[in-house]
C-alpha positions as CSV (number, residue, x, y, z in Angstrom):
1,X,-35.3,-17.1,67.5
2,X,-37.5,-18.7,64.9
3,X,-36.5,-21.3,63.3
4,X,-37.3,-19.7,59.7
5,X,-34.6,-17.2,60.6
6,X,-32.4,-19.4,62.3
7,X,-32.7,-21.5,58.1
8,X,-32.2,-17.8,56.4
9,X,-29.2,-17.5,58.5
10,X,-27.9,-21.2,57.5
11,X,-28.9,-20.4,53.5
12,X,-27.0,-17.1,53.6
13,X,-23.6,-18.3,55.1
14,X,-23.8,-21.7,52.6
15,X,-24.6,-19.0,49.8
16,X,-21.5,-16.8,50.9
17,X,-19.3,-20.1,51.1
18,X,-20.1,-22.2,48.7
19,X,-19.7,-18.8,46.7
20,X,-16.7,-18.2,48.2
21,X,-15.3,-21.4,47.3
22,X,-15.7,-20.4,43.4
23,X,-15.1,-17.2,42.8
24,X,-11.8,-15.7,41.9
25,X,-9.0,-15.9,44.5
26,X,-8.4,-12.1,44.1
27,X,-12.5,-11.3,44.2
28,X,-11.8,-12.2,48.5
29,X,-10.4,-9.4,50.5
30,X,-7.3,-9.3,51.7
31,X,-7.7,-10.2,55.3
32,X,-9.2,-13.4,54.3
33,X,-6.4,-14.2,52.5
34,X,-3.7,-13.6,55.3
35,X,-5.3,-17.2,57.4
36,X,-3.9,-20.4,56.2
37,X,-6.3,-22.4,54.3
38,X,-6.9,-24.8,56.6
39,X,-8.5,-22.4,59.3
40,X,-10.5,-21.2,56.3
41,X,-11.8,-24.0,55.3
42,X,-12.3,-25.7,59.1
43,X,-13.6,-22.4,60.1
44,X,-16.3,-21.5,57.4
45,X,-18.0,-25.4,58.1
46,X,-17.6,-25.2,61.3
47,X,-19.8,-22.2,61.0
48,X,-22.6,-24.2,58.4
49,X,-22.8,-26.7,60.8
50,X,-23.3,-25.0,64.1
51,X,-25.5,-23.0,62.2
52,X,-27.6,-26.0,61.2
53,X,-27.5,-27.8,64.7
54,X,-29.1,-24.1,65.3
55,X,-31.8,-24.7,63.5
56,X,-32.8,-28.3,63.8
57,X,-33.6,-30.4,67.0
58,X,-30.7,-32.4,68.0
59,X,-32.0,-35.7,67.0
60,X,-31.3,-34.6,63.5
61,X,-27.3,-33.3,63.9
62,X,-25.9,-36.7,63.1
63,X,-27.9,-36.7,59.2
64,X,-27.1,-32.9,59.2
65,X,-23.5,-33.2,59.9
66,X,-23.7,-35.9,57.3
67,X,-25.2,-33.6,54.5
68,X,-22.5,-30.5,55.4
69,X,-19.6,-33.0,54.8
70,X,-21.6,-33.9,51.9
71,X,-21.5,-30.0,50.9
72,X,-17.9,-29.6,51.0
73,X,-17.4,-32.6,49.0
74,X,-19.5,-31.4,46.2
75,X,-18.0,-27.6,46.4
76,X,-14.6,-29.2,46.1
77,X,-15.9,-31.5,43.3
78,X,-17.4,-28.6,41.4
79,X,-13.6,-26.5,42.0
80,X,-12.3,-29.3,39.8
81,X,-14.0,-28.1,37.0
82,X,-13.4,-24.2,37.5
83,X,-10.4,-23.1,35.9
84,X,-8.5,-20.9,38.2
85,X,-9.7,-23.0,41.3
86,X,-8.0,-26.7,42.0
87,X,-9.8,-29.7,44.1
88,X,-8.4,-31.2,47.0
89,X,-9.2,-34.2,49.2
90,X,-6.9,-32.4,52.0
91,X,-9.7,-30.1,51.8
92,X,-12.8,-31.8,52.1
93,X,-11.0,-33.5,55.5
94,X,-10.4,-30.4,56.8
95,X,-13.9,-29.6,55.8
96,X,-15.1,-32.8,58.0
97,X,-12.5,-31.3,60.9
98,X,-14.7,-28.5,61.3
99,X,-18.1,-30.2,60.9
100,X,-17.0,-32.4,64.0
101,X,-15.8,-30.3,65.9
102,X,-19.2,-28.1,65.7
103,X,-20.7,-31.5,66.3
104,X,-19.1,-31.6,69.3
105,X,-19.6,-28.2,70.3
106,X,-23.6,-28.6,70.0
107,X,-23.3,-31.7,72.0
108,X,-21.8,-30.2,74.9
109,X,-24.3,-27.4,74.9
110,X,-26.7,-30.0,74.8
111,X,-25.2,-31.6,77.8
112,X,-25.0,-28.2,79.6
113,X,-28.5,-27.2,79.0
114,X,-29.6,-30.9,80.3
115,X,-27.6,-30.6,83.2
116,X,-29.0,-26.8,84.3
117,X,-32.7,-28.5,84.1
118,X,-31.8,-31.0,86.9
């Protein structure tokens, strides 16, 4: 896939998340309501990142890991200042959760590629 698809396909998730993140609780639909927050919140940067270990060369994951952390931060920063949305630190750790764990998850593809070369 080309890589200016594969940063479309990064820009369009952040959009719908970072979106997400300030709209109106009753704007989401229903289903995503019914999982707890914290598979929500591990589960939608867990996407970002693998997404962007997608579409950069692996030598960059660590900075790009970095700057999706960095992304969650900030959204929770900016609910603080939306009325009907509240910022939490619990949050942005659960945020991190899911950025390491995708980490991880492009690491061990990595690995797997490398090892089907030899």
């Amino acid at each position: 896939m080309d890589t200016r698809v594969r940063w479309l396909l990064v820009v369009v998730v952040v959009v719908g998340v970072v979106g997400g993140s300030l709209a109106r609780p009753s704007a989401a639909p229903a289903f995503v309501w019914e999982a707890p927050g914290w598979l929500r919140h591990a589960g939608a940067y867990f996407v970002v990142a693998l997404l962007a270990f997608y579409a950069t060369e692996e030598r960059w994951h660590p900075t790009v890991a970095v700057g999706v952390i960095a992304l969650g931060a900030g959204v929770e920063l900016a609910q603080a200042f939306v009325p009907y949305r509240t910022a939490s630190l619990l949050d942005v750790t659960v945020n991190a959760v899911g950025v390491f764990v995708a980490l991880g998850v492009a690491w061990c593809a990595q690995y797997a590629r490398s090892v089907r070369k030899v």
